[in-house]
Biopython code that builds the backbone (N, CA, C, O; Angstrom):
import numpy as np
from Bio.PDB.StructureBuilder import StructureBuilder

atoms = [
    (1, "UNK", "N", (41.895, 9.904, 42.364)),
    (1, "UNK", "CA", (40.948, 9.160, 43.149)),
    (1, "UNK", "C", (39.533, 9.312, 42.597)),
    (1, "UNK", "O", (38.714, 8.402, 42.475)),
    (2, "UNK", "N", (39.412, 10.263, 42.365)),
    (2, "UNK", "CA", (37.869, 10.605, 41.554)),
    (2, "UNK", "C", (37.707, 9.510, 40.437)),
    (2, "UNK", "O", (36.787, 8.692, 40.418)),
    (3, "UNK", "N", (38.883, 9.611, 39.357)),
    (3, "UNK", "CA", (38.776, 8.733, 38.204)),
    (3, "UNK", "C", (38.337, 7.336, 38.913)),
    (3, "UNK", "O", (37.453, 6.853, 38.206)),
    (4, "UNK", "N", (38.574, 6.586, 39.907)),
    (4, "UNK", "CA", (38.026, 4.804, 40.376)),
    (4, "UNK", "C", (36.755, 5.428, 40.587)),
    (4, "UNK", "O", (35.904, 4.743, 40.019)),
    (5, "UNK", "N", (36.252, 6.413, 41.144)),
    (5, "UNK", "CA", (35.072, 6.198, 41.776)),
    (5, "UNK", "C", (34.355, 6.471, 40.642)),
    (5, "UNK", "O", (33.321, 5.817, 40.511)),
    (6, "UNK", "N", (34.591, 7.157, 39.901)),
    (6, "UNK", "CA", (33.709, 7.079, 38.422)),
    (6, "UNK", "C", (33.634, 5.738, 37.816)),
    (6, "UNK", "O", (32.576, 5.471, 37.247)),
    (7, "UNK", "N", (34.616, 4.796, 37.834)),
    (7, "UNK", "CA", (34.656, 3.860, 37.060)),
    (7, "UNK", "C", (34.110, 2.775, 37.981)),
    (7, "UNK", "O", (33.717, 1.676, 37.589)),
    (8, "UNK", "N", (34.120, 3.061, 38.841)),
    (8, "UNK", "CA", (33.208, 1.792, 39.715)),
    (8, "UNK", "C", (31.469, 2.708, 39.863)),
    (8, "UNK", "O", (30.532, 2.046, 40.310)),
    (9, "UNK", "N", (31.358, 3.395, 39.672)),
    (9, "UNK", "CA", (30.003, 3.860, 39.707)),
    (9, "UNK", "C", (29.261, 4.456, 38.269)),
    (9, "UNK", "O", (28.283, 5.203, 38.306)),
    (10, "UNK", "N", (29.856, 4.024, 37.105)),
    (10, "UNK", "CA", (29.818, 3.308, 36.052)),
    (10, "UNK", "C", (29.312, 1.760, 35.863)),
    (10, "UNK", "O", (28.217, 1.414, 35.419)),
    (11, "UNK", "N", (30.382, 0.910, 36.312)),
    (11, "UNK", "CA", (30.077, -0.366, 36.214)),
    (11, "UNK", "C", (28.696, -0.771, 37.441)),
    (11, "UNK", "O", (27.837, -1.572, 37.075)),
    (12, "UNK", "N", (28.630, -0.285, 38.537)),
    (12, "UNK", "CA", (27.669, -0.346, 39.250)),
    (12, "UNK", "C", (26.301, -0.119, 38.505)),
    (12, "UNK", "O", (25.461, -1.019, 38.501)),
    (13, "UNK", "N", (26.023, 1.383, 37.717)),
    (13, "UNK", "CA", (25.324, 1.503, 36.834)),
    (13, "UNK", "C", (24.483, 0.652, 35.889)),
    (13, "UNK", "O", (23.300, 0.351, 35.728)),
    (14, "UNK", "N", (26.027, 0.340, 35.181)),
    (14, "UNK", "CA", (25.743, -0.630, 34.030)),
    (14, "UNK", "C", (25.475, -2.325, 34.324)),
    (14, "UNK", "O", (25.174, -3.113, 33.427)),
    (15, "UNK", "N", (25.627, -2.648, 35.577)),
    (15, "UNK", "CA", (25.081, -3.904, 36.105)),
    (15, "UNK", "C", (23.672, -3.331, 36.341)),
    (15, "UNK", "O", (22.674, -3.946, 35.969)),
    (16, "UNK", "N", (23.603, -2.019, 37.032)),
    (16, "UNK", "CA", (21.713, -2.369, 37.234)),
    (16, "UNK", "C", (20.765, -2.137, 36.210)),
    (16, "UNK", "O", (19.572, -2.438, 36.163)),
    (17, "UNK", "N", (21.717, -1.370, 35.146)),
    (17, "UNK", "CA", (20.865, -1.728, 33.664)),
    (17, "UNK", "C", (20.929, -2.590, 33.050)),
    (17, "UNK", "O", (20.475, -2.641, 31.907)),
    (18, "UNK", "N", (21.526, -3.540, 33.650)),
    (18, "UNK", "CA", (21.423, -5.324, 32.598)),
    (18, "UNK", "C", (20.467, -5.925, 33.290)),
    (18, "UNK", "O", (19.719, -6.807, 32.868)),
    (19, "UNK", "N", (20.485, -5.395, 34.486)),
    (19, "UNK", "CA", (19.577, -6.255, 35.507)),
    (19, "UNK", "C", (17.871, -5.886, 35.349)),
    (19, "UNK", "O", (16.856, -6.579, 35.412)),
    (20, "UNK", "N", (18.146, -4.345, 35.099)),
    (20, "UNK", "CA", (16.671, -4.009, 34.925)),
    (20, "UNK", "C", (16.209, -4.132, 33.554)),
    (20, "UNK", "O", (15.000, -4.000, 33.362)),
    (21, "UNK", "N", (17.182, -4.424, 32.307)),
    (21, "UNK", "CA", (16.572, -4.967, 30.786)),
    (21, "UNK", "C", (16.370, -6.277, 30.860)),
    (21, "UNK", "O", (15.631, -6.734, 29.988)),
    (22, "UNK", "N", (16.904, -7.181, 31.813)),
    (22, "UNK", "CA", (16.394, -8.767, 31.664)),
    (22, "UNK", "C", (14.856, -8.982, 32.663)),
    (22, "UNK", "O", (13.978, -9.828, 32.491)),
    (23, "UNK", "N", (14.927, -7.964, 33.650)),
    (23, "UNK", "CA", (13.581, -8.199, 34.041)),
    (23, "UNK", "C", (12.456, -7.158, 33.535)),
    (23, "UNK", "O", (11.429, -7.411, 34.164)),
    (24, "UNK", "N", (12.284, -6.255, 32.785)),
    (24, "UNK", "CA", (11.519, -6.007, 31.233)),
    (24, "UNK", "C", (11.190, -7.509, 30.299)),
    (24, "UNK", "O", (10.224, -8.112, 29.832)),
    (25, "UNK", "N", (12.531, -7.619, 30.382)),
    (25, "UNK", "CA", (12.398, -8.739, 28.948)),
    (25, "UNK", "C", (11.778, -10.131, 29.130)),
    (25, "UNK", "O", (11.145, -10.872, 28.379)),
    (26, "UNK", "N", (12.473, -10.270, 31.256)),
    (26, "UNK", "CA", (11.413, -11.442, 31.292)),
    (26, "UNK", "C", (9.939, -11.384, 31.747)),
    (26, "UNK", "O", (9.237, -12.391, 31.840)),
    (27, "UNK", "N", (9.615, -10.412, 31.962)),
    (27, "UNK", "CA", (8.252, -9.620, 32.108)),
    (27, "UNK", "C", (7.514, -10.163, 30.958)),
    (27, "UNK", "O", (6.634, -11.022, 30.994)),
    (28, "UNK", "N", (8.086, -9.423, 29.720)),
    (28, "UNK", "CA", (7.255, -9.532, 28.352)),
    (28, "UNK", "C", (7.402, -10.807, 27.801)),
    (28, "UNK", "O", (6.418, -11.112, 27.128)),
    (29, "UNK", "N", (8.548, -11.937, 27.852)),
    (29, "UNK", "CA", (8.215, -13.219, 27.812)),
    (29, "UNK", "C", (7.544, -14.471, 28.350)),
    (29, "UNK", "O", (7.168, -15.488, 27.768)),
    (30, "UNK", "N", (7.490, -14.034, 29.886)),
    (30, "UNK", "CA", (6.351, -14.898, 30.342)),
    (30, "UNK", "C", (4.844, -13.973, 30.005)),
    (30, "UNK", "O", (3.801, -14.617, 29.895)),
    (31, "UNK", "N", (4.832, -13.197, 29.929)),
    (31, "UNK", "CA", (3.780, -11.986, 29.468)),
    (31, "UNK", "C", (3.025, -12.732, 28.119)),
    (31, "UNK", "O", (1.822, -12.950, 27.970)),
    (32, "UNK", "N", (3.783, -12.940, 27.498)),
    (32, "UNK", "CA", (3.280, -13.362, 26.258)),
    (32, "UNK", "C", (3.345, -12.630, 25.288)),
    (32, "UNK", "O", (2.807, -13.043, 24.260)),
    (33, "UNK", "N", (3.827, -11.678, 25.273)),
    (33, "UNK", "CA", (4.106, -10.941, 24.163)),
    (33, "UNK", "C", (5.083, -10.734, 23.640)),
    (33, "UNK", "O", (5.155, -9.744, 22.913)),
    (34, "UNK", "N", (6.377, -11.725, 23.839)),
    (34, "UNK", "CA", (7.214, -12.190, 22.890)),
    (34, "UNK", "C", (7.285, -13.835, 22.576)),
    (34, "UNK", "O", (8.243, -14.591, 22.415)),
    (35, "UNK", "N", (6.272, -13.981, 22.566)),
    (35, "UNK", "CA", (6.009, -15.539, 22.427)),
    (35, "UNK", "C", (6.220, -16.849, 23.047)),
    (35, "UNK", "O", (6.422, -17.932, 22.497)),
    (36, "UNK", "N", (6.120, -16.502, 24.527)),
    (36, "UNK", "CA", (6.447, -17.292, 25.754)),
    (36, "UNK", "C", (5.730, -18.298, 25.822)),
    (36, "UNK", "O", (5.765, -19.126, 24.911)),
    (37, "UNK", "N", (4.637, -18.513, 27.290)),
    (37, "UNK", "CA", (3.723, -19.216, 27.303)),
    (37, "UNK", "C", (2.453, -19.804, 26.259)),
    (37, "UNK", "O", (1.311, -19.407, 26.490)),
    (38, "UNK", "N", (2.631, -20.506, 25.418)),
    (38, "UNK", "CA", (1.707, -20.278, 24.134)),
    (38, "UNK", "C", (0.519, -21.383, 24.973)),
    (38, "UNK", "O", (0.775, -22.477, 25.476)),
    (39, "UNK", "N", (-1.145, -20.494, 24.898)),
    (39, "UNK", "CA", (-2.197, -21.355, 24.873)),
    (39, "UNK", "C", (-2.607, -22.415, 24.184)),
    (39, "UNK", "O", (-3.260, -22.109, 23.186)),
    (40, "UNK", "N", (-2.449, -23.603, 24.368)),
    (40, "UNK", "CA", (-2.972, -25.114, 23.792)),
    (40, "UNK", "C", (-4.674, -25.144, 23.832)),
    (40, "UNK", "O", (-5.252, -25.035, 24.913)),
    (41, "UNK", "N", (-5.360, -25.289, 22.666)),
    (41, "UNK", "CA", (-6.950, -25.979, 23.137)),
    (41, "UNK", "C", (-6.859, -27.662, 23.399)),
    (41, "UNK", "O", (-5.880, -27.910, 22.695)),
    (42, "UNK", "N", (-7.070, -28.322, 23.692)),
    (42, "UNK", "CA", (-7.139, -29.358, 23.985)),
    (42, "UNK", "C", (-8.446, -29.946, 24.384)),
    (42, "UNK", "O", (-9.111, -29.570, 25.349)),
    (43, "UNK", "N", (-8.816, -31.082, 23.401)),
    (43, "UNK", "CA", (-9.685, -31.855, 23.650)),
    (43, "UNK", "C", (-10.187, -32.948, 24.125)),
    (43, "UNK", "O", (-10.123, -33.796, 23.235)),
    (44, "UNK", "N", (-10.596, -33.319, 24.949)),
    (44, "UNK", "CA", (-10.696, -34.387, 25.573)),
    (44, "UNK", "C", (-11.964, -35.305, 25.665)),
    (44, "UNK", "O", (-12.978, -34.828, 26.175)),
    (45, "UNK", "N", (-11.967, -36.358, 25.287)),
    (45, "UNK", "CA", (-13.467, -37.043, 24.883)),
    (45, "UNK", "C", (-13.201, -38.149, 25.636)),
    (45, "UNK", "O", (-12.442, -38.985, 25.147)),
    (46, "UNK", "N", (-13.769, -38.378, 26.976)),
    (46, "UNK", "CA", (-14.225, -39.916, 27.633)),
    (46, "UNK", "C", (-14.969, -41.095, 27.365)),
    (46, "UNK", "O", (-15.922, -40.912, 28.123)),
    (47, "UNK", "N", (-15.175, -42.131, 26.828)),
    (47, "UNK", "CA", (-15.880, -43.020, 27.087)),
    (47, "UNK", "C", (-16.276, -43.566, 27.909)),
    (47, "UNK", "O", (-15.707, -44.656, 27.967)),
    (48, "UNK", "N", (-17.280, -43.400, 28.968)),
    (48, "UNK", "CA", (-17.663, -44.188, 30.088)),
    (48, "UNK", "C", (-18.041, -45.656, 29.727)),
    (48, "UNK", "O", (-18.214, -45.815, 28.519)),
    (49, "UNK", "N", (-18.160, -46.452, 30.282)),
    (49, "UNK", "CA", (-18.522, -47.961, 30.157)),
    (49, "UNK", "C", (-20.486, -48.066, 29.850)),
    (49, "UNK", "O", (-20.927, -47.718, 30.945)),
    (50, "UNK", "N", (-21.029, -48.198, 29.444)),
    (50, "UNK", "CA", (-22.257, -48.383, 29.588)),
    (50, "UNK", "C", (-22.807, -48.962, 31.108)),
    (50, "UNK", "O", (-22.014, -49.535, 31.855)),
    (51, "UNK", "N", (-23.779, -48.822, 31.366)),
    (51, "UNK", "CA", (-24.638, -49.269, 32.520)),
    (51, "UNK", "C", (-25.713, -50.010, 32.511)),
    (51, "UNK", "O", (-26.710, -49.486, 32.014)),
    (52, "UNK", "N", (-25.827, -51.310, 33.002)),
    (52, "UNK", "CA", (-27.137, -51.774, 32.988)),
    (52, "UNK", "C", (-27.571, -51.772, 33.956)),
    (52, "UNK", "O", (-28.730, -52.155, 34.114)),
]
sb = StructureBuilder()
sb.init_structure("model")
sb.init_model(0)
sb.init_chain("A")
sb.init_seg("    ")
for serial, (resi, resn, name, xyz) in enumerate(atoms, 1):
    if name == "N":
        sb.init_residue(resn, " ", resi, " ")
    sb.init_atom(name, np.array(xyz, "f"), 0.0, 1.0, " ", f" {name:<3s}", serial, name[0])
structure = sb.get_structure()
């Protein structure tokens, strides 16, 4: 009986370490420091209509 409860508190384990390396990983990708969100400059030039 010991041997299941090891092996289910194993796999219990090893689900909350997949769970806690994808939210690290998505931390540091929306983070930007694995090359997530990338900053655009963007320029924008209006022409208004003239006025008389």
């Amino acid at each position: 009986m010991a041997e299941g409860e090891s092996t289910a508190s194993n796999f219990i384990w090893a689900f909350a370490f997949v769970i806690i390396v994808a939210l690290i990983v998505g931390a540091l990708y929306f983070g930007g420091f694995v090359g997530g969100t990338k900053k655009h400059d963007v320029d924008i030039k209006i022409d208004a209509p003239a006025t008389r």
